[in-house]
N, C-alpha and C positions, 0 to 999 in steps of 0.2 A: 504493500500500500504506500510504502516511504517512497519507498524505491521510484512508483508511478509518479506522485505526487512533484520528484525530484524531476525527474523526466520533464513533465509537463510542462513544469518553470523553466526548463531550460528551454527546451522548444517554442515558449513561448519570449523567454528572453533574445531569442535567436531571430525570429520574428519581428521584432520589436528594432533591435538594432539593422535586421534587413533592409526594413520601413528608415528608418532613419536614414541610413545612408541612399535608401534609394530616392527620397527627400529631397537632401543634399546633391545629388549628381542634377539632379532635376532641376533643383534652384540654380547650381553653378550655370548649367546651360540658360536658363528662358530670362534670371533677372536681367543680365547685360543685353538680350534682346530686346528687352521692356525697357530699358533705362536709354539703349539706342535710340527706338521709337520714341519716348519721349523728350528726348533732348530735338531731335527732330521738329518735332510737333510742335516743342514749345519755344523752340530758338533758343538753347542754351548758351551756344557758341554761333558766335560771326562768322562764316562760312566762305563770305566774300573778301577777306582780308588772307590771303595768302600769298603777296607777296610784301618786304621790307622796304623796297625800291618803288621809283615811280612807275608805272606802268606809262608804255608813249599813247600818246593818241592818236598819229598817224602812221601810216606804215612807213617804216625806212629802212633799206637794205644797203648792203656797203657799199656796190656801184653806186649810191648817191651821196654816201661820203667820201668819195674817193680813195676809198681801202677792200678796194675787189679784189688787189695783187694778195690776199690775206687767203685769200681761196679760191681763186682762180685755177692755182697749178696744181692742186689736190685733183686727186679722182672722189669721185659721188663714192658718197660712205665712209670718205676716211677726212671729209669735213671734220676739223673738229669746234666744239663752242670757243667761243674767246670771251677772254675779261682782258676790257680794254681802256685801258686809262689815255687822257686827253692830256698831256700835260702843259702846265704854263708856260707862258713868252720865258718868262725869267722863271725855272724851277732853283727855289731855293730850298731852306731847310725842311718847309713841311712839306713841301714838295715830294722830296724827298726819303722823307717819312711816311708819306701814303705809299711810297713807292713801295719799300721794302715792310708797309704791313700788308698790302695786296701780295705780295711773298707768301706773306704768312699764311694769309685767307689761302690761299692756291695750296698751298703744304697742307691746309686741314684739309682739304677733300681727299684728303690720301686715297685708297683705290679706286678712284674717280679723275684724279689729276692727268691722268692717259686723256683721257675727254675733253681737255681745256687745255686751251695755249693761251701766255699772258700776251698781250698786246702793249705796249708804249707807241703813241703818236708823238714823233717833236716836233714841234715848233718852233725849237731854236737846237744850235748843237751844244752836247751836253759837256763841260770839262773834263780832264783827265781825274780830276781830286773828286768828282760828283761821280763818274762811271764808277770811282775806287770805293765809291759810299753804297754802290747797292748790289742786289743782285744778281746783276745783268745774265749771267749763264742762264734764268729762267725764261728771259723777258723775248721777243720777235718786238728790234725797234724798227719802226717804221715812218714815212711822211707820208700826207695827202698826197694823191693823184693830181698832178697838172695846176689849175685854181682852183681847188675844190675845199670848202669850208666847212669846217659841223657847225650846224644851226646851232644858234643860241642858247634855244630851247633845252638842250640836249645836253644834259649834266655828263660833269668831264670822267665819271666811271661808269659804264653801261654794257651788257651782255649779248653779245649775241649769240643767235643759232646755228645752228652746221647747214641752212639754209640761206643765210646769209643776210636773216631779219636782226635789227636791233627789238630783244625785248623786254629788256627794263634797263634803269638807268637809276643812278645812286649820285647824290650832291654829297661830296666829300665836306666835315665839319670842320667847322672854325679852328675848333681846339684840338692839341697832338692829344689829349687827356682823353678822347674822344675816339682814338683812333681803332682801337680796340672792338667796341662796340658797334662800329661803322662795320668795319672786318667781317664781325659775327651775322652782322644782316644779310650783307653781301653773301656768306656763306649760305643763310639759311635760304635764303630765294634760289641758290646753284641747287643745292640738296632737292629743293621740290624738284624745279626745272629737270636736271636730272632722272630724279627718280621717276618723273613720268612721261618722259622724251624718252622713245626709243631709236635715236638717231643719235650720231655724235660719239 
């Protein structure tokens, strides 16, 4: 009689903890469906802010800024993106400083950096004491084509595609203190860009 009695409890303890965890596997699955659906429904998150940079508003491709020569002499497919920096009449210290934190920015995409070549535009020629200041082994320096200008518009760091669009663009900050966080944006807009470009 003990004996059944012992039984019964167990089996029904066995039972009991079945339910439980099969509860639990339950829950693990359907809440995060449900908390999905309603971040959805209720507009949790801003949805339309994905990128750090300005987005352009017209279309412009490098034959119209005069840096075709940038992918021209590629074959289709081995395009790669560029981060391409505008730089000043006169590049001086923080000039300089953007330079070699866009280095940096480029070194964090680590297994991604095969995908992007840095660009330099100059505008003036650079000294021997300013070449010895930066990275240069990373950089493809370059000039505009013939008379060709970048618009105004068009802030002096901006990305383009292995199609040959500019599609965002970054206004470098006042301050070096700054430089850091400028960097990190720049990064995070490659990182989407990347991640859902299957080109490049």
């Amino acid at each position: 009689m003990d004996s059944s009695d012992n039984l019964s409890q167990e089996q029904s303890e066995q039972r009991r903890k079945s339910r439980r965890s099969f509860i639990f596997v339950c829950l693990a699955f359907i809440v995060p469906i449900i908390l999905a659906k309603m971040a959805l429904e209720q507009q949790w998150f801003n949805y339309g802010v994905t990128n750090q940079g300005q987005l352009l508003d017209k279309e412009l491709h490098l034959k119209d800024l005069g840096l075709n020569q940038l992918h021209d002499k590629l074959p289709e497919g081995q395009k790669p993106w560029l981060l391409v920096y505008n730089l000043p009449s006169k590049c001086e210290q923080q000039c300089i400083q953007l330079f070699n934190g866009l280095s940096n920015t480029y070194i964090a995409l680590g297994k991604d950096m095969k995908r992007v070549n840095l660009v330099g535009v100059l505008n003036s020629e650079l000294s021997e004491q300013q070449y010895s200041t930066i990275d240069i082994k990373r950089w493809t320096m370059t000039t505009l084509a013939g008379h060709a200008q970048l618009p105004q518009e068009l802030a002096p760091v901006f990305v383009v595609d292995p199609l040959g669009n500019v599609v965002v663009s970054h206004q470098p900050p006042a301050s070096a203190d700054e430089l850091p966080s400028f960097g990190k944006s720049i990064l995070a807009d490659f990182k989407v860009l990347l991640k859902l470009s299957r080109i490049g």
